[in-house]
N, C-alpha and C positions, 0 to 999 in steps of 0.2 A: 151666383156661384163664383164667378170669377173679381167681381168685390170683394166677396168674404179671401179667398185665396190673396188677394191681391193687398188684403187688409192685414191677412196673417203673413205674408214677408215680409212688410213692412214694420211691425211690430217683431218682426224676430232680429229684424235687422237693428233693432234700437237696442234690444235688451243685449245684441253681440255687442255693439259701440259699448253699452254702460260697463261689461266686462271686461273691454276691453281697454278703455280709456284708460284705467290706473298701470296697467300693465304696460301700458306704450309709455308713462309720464313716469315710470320706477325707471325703467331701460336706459333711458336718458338724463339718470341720476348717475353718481358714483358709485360703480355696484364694487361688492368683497370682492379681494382677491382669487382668485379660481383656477384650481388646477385643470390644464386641457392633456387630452387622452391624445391629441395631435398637434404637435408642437406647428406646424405647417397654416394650422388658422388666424394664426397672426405671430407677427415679430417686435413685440417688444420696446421702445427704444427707452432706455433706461438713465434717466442723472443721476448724478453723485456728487452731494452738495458738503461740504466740510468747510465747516467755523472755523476762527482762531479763538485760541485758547492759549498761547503760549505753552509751555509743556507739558499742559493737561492733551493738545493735541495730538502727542504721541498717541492716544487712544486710537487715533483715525487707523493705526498701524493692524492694530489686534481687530479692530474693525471688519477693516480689509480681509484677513488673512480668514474669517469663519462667510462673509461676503462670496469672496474665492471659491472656498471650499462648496458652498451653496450651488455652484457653477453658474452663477448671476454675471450676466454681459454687460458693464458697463460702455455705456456709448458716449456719456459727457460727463466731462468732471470741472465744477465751479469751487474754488475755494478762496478761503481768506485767511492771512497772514500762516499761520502754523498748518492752516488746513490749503494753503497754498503751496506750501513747501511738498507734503508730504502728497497732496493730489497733483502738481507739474512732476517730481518723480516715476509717481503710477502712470500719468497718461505718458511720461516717454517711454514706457517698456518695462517699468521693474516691475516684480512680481512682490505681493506681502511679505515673503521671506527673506527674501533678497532689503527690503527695507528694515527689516527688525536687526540684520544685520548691518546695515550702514550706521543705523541711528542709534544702535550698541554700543558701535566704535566711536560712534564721535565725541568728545574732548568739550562740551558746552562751557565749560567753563572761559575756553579762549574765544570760543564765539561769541559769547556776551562780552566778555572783557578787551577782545581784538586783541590778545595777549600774541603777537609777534614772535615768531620764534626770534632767540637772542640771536642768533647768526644772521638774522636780517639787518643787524645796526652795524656803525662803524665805531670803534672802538670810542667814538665823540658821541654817537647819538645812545650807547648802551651807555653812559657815563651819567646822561639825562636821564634817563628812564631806571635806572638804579639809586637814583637820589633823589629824586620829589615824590612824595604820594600825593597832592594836589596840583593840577592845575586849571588856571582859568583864562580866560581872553580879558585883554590889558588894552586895547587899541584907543589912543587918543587920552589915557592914562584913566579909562574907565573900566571898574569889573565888571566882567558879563560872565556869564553860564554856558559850559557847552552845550551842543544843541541833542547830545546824547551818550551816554556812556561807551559807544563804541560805533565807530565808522562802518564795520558790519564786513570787512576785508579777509578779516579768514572764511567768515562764511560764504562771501561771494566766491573766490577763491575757488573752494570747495565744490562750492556744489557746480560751478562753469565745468572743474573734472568731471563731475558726472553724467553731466549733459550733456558730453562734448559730442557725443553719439548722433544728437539732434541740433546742433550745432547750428546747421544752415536753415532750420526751417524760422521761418518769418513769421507766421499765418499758422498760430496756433490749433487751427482747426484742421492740419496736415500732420501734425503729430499722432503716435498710434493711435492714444484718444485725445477725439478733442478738448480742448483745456481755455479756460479763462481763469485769473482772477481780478480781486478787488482791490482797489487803492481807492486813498483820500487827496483829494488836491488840500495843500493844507493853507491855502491861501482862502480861498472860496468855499470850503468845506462840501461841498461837491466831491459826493461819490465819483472815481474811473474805473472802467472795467476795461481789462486790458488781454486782448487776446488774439495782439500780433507784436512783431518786435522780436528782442533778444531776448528768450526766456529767463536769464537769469536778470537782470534788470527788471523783470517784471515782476520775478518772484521778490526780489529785495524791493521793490516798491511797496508791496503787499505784506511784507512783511517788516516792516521798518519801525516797529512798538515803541510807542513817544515815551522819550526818554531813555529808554535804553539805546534804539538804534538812530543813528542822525537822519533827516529827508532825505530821500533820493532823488536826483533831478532827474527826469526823465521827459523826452517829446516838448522839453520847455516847461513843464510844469514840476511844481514841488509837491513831491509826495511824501505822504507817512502811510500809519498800517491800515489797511481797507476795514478794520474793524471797528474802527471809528464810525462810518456813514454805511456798511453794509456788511456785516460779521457773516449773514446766511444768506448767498444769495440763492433764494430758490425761485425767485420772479424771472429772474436770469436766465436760471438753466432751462425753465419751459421755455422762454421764446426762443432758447439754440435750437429746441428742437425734441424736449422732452418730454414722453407722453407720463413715466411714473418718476418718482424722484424717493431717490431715498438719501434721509438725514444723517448726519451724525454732528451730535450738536454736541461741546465741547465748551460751552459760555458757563459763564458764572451767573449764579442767580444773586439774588441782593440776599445784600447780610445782614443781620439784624442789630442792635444797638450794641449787644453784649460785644460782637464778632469785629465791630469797628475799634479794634486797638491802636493802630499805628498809621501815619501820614500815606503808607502806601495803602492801607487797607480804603483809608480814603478816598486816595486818586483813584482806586480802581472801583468804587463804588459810583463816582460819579459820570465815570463815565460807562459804566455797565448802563446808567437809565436809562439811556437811548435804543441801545442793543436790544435790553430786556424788555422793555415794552414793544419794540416792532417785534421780538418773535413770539408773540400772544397771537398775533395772526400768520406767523411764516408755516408753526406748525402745523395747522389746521390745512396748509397749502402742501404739507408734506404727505406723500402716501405712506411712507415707513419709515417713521422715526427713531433715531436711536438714539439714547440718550446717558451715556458710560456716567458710572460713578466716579467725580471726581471731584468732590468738594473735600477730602482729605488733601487736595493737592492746590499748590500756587501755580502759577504762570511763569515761574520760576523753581519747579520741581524736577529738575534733569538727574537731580540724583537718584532718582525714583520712578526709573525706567522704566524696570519691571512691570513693578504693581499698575501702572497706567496703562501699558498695554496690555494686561492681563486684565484690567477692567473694560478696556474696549471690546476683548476677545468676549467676556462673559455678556455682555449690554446686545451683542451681537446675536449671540447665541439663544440672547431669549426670542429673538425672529428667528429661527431655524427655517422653521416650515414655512412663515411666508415671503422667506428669500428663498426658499425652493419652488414655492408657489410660482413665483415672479419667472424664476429659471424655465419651469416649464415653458411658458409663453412668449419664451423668444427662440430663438436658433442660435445654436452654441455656434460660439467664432472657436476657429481654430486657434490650437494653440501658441500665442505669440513664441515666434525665434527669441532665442537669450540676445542678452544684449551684450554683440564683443567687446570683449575688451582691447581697448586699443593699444597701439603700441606705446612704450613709453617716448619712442623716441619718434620727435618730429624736427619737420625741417624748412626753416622760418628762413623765408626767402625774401622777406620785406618785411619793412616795417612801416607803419605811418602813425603819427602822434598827433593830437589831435586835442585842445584843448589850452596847451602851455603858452604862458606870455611871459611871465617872468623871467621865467627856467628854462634854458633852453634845452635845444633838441641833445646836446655833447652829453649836459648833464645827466638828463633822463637813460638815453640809452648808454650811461656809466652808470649808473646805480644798476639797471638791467642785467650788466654784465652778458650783452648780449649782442654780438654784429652780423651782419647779413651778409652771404646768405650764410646758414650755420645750423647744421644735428644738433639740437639742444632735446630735452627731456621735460615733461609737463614739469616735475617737481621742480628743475631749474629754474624754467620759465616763471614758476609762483614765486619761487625767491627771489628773483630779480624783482616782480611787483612787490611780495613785502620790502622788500628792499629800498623802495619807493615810495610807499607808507608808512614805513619807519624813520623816514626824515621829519614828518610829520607838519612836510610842506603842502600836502596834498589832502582835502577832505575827502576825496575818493579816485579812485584806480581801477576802472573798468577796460575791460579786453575780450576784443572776437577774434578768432581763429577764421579765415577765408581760402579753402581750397584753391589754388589756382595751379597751373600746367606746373610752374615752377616750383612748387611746394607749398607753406602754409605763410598767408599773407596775414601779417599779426595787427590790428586795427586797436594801437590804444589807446584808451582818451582818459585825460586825466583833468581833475576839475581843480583848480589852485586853490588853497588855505586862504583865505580874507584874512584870518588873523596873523598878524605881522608880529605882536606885543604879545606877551604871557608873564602871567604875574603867579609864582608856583611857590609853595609851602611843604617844609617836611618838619618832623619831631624827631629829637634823638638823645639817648640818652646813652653812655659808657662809662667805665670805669675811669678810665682817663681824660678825655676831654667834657665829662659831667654831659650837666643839661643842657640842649641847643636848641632853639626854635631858627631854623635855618626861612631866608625870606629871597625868592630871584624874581629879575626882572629880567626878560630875556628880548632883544628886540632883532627878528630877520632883516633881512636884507635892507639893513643901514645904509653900506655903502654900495654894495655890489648887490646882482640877484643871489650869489650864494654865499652872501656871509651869515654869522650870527654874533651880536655881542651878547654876553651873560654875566648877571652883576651878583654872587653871593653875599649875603650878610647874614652871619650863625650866631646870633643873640644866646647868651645864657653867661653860664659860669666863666666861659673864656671866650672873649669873643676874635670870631676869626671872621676872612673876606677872602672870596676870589674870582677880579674878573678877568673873562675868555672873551678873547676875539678869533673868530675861526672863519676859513675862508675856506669852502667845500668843494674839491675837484673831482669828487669821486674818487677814481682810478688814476686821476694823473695827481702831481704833484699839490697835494693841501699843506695851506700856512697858515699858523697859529702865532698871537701872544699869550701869554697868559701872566698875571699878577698876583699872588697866595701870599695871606698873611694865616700864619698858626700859631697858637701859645699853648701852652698848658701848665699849672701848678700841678709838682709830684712831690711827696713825702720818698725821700729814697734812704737807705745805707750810707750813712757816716764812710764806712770804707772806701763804696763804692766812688765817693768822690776824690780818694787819693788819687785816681786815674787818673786825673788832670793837673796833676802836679802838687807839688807840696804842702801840706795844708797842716794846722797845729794840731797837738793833740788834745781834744776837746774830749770832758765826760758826757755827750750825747751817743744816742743811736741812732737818729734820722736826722738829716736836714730836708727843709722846705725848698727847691729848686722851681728858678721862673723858666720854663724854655720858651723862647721866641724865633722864629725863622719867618722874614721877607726873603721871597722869594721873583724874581720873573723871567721868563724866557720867551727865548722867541727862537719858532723850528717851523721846520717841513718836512711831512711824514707821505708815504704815499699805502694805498691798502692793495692787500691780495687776496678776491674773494671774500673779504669784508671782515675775515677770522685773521686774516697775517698782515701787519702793519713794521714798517721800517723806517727810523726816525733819525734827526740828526740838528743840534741847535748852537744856541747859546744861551747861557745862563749869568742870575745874579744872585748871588744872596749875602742876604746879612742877618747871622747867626749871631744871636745874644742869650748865654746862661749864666744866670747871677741868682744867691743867694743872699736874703736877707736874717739867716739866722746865724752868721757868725761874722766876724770881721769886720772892716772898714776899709769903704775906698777914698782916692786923693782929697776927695770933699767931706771927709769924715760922715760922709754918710754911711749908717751900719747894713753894709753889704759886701760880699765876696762875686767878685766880677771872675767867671772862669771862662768865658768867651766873649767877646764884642767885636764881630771881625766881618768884613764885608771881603766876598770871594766872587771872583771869572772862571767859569770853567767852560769847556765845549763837552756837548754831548754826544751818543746816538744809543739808537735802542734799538733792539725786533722785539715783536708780541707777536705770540700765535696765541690764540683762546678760541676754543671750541666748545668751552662747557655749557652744557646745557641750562646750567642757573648758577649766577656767584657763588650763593649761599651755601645751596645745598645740593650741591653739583653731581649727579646721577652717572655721564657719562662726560666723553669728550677730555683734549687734550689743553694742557698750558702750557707754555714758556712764555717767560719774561729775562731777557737780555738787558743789560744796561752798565754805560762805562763814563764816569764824570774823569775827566782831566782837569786838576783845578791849576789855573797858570799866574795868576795873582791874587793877591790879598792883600787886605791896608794892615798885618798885623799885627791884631791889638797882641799876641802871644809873644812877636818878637822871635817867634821858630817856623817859620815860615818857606819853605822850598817847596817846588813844585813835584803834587803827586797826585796819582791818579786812582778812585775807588770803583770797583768792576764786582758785579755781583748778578746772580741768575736762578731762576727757578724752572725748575721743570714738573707738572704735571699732570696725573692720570685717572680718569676716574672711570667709574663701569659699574652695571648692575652686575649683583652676584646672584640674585635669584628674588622673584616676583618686587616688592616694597623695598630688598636689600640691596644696597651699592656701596662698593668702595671705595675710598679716595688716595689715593700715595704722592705726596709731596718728597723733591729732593732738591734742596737752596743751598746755595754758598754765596762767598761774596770773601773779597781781599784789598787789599791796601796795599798799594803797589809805590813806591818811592818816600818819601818824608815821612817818618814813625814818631817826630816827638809832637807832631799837634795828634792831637788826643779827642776833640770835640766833633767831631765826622767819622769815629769808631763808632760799628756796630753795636748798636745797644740792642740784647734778647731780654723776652719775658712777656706776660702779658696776654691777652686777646685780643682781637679785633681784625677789620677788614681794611681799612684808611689807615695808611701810613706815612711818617715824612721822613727825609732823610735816610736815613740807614735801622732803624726802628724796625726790628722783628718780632712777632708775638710769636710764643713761646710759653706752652703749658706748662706750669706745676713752679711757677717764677712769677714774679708779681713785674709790672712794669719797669723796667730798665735795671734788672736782676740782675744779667750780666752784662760785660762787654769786653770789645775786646777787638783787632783790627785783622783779624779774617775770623771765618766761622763756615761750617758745617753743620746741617741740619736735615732729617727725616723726619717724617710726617705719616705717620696711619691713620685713618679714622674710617669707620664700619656707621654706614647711618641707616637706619629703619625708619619707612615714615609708617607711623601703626595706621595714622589715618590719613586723608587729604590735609595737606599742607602742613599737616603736625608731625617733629622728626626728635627720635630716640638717637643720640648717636656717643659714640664712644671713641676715644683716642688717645694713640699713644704717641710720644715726642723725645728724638736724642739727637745729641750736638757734642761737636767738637767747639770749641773756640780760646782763641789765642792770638801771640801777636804775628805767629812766622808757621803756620799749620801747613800752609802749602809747599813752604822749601824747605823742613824738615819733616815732612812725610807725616806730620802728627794727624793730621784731618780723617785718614786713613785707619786709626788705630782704635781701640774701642773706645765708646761714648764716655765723655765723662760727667756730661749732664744728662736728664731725662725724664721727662714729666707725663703723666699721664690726667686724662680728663674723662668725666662722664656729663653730658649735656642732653637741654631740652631746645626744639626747636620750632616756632611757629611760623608760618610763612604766611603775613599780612599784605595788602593792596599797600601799606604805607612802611615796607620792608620787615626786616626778621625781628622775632623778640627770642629772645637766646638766654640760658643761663647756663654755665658752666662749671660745673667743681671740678678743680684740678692740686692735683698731689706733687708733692717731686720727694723720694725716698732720697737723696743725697744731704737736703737739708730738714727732712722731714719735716714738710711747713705743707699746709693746704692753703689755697685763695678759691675763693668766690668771683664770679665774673658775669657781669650784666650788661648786658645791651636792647636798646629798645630803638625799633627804626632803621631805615636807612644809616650808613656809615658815608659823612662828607667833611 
């Protein structure tokens, strides 16, 4: 009896093992998600993994915000490049909404482009950057390629603002949430994961997308975008410490034969391979993936905000429930404090610089416009670094902020340009100086650490040269040479050439005029604030205009010679410019002041005393409402002693931005329309841009001009020219393409007016 008993436990106890063994080997599988009735039987610890995608990554935004809404605890957040950016935001404190509003306002255009506000240049370096549309590195007289389309300076800029909250933390894992991401060493191709340091350095490593943005040196090592060797890191966020991870993948899948159009679809194809085949097994590592529709969008889709986080929002929302699921099974964290906002004003009690060899320390903190100790303001403080970036002696301009007793210790370190040489191309085309294939060779620090020489040569229908030698002080006292050569053939008015003395009466209505002006001075100008400069020099020129349609000169060759006269004058100038773009100028002020005293000449005229011409503009521009702004111009300019030379009166009429001499443009007049030795002039123009960078604009033009307008009160009285215009305007990377119809009801005549390009 106790056999048989002893027989049937033992056999009951097999048949529990055989029940029970699948049930114990399931357990220890990955079981569903499960909602618990008490949040208390466990906590959770949650990653948050986000791709780069470029501006398909805005999804991560709308993501977030139905994540949030779920009441899902993020405990770690890993990302890469775009999913970097937008995940080191979240783990310092911002909330989804708080991000869909950052990433509304922001301007991508100048981020990708490092478009400089103009106020960061010096009237020398906005001079550069308004005249070339290429440039390339020249060193050793060999072309090379930049290493990116943008140094990445307004976005660092930026986003260090926003950070500035977590400023001090080191050790990314002290941040609200912890945070990593990913870089590429671009030497070794060796993935870094980076998550201690200066946050914003870490994020620009991470997000440094070849080609568009340059490497970022960091710890010694060159970096570019971590989406190269690690787009998702989800192997990562488990070993922080991740028990569930949820995705939001933002990659591109490969395109198919049809889809392959353009070199960029290319470049981005081939390096997708890498990406796309490791995440065949990242997913499968994922417990909740999400995965936003965004194959309607490039990497390059900023204009397209919206729809991207609105498809993050929707990608999201199709896991409702098992992001609530998830929410159950942790313990709700309080909700994070907002994040203050600081004050604008701080007070920079040191400075240390760190990096310069060339440049010295005077220079640096003169472009800053900034001395110690001193109440300056974030915005100031940025200006001062673009201000330093816009020399564009520097490949990068990085700055930490260090609390200390005495105020904020400003640490910057700046990494010096290797390239010394730039070899730079623009196109241009005008009604007056035709077609130009302009070509510079520019070499730094020739002879000094702050000089520059710069060698123009403007190939086409008239060819022109001009070299600059500039020696840069910043703030204190800069000296320049400069050497300009211009010509131009114009078809003018028979009449108009009686102005220069007697001439026969001939049955024509045009003659063909050559103008020529050599030109060189040599000055020292000093700047205020980078917007107001004050100048004072010497000058030479030799003025030659001759016609070969009528007459004969002593060598019976058939030409009328009306100028050939080499002239000394001393100058000075002030410039204040504020506008926010040359072209098409939204806001901000101008003046231009300038007074030549000419004190000799070899003259070929034979009329020759000494006189002095003074002439000035002033203006105003402003939005008038959303895309509308107006502009208001008011110039004059006189002739101050010797009235019978004639070749240095104001000539009006015309369009354009590059002028020489005494040359005013002048709606509803064709080139050198009027003249006359003083003159009076107002300016309207109403511009609409309907879209980015494309501008409607409209303008009206009236003028005084004569020989004596200012000492007989005439300048004063009503206009007796006046032109108006209707134009189109495109705002190109390689300057404006313009076409203007303009009227003048006085001589009822219309012109057409073209320009394509930079004006140099």
């Amino acid at each position: 009896m106790a056999r048989h008993n002893t027989l049937r436990f033992f056999l009951s106890g097999i048949l529990l093992l055989v029940f029970l063994i699948p049930d114990i080997i399931w357990s220890q599988e990955k079981q569903p998600l499960e909602i618990h009735d008490d949040p208390a039987i466990e906590d959770l610890k949650i990653g948050l993994v986000l791709s780069g995608g470029g501006a398909k990554g805005l999804a991560h935004i709308g993501a977030l915000k139905i994540i949030e809404d779920a009441g899902v605890r993020i405990d770690y957040i890993g990302g890469t490049s775009m999913g970097a950016i937008v995940g080191a935001l979240y783990a310092s404190g911002y909330r989804a909404a708080e991000l869909d509003s950052i990433f509304r306002a922001v301007d991508f255009d100048a981020f990708i482009q490092d478009e400089l506000p103009r106020s960061a240049k010096t009237f020398y370096e906005r001079e550069d950057s308004e005249k070339y549309a290429v440039t390339l590195p020249f060193d050793k007289f060999k072309i090379g390629l930049p290493k990116g389309l943008s140094k990445g300076q307004n976005f660092y800029n930026q986003f260090s603002r926003f950070t500035a909250h977590v400023s001090e933390v080191r050790d990314f894992n002290n941040l609200p949430i912890p945070f990593f991401c990913m870089a590429t060493n671009i030497e070794t191709g060796e993935q870094v994961l980076l998550d201690k340091g200066y946050l914003p350095d870490a994020v620009a490593a991470s997000g440094a997308l070849p080609s568009v943005f340059s490497p970022v040196e960091l710890n010694g090592i060159l970096m570019t975008d971590g989406g190269v060797t690690n787009n998702y890191p989800v192997k990562e966020i488990k070993e922080k410490g991740a028990e569930i991870v949820i995705g939001i993948d933002v990659q591109d899948s490969l395109m198919s034969r049809d889809q392959l159009t353009s070199v960029t679809d290319i470049m981005l194809q081939i390096n997708n391979f890498r990406t796309y085949e490791a995440m065949k097994s990242k997913v499968s590592e994922t417990d909740l993936y999400i995965k936003p529709s965004i194959t309607d969008f490039s990497v390059i889709s900023f204009d397209q905000v919206d729809q991207i986080i609105a498809n993050g929002e929707k990608a999201a929302f199709a896991n409702y429930e098992k992001l609530k699921a998830l929410a159950m099974r942790q313990k709700p964290r309080p909700t994070p404090p907002a994040i203050a906002k600081n004050s604008e004003n701080i007070l920079v009690s040191s400075i240390a610089i760190l990096g310069n060899e060339r440049y010295t320390r005077a220079y640096i903190k003169g472009k800053l416009k900034l001395k110690t100790p001193r109440i300056t303001t974030y915005k100031k403080l940025n200006e001062g670094i673009n201000n330093l970036s816009a020399t564009g002696n520097f490949d990068r301009v990085s700055h930490k902020l260090i609390d200390t007793k005495e105020g904020k210790h400003l640490i910057l370190n700046v990494k010096e340009s290797d390239n010394k040489m730039l070899l730079r191309f623009a196109l241009h085309y005008d009604d007056l100086y035709q077609t130009a294939a302009l070509i510079n060779v520019t070499r730094k620090s020739l002879l000094f650490d702050n000089d520059v020489f710069s060698a123009d040569v403007a190939l086409g229908d008239n060819i022109r040269y001009n070299l600059d030698y500039y020696i840069d002080k910043g703030f204190y006292w800069s000296t320049g040479i400069k050497f300009r050569y211009t010509n131009f053939k114009k078809a003018i008015d028979f009449d108009f050439i009686g102005r220069f003395g007697e001439i026969p009466d001939l049955d024509i209505n045009t003659i063909d005029v050559d103008y020529a002006d050599y030109n060189a001075q040599i000055y020292a100008e000093t700047l205020l604030q980078q917007t107001f400069s004050v100048g004072l020099g010497a000058e030479y020129k030799r003025l030659s205009i001759i016609s070969e349609t009528f007459g004969e000169d002593e060598n019976q060759i058939p030409r009328t010679v009306f100028d050939d006269s080499d002239y000394w004058s001393a100058f000075g100038y002030i410039k204040l410019d504020t506008y926010d773009n040359k072209y098409f100028p939204k806001r901000g002020f101008l003046f231009e002041g300038d007074i030549h005293t000419y004190l000799f000449s070899s003259d070929f005229t034979e009329s020759f005393d000494e006189f002095s011409i003074t002439k000035a503009q002033l203006g105003f521009a402003t939005p008038l409402y959303n895309a509308l702004s107006m502009n208001i111009s008011l110039e004059a300019g006189t002739k101050i002693g010797n009235t019978s030379l004639n070749s240095l009166d104001f000539l009006l009429g015309g369009f354009g931005a590059k002028t020489i001499n005494n040359l005013v443009p002048f709606y509803g007049y064709d080139f050198l329309g009027m003249t006359g030795q003083s003159f009076v002039k107002a300016l309207l123009s109403i511009d609409y841009e309907i879209f980015k960078k494309n501008h409607i604009n409209a303008s009206a033009n009236f003028a005084n001009v004569g020989n004596k307008l200012f000492s007989t009160g005439k300048w004063f009285e009503d206009p007796e020219f006046s032109g108006y215009a209707l134009g189109y305007g495109l705002d190109t990377f390689a300057g404006p393409i313009q076409v203007k119809y303009s009227y003048s009801p006085e001589i009822d005549e219309s012109n057409w007016f073209f320009s394509v390009g930079f004006w140099f």
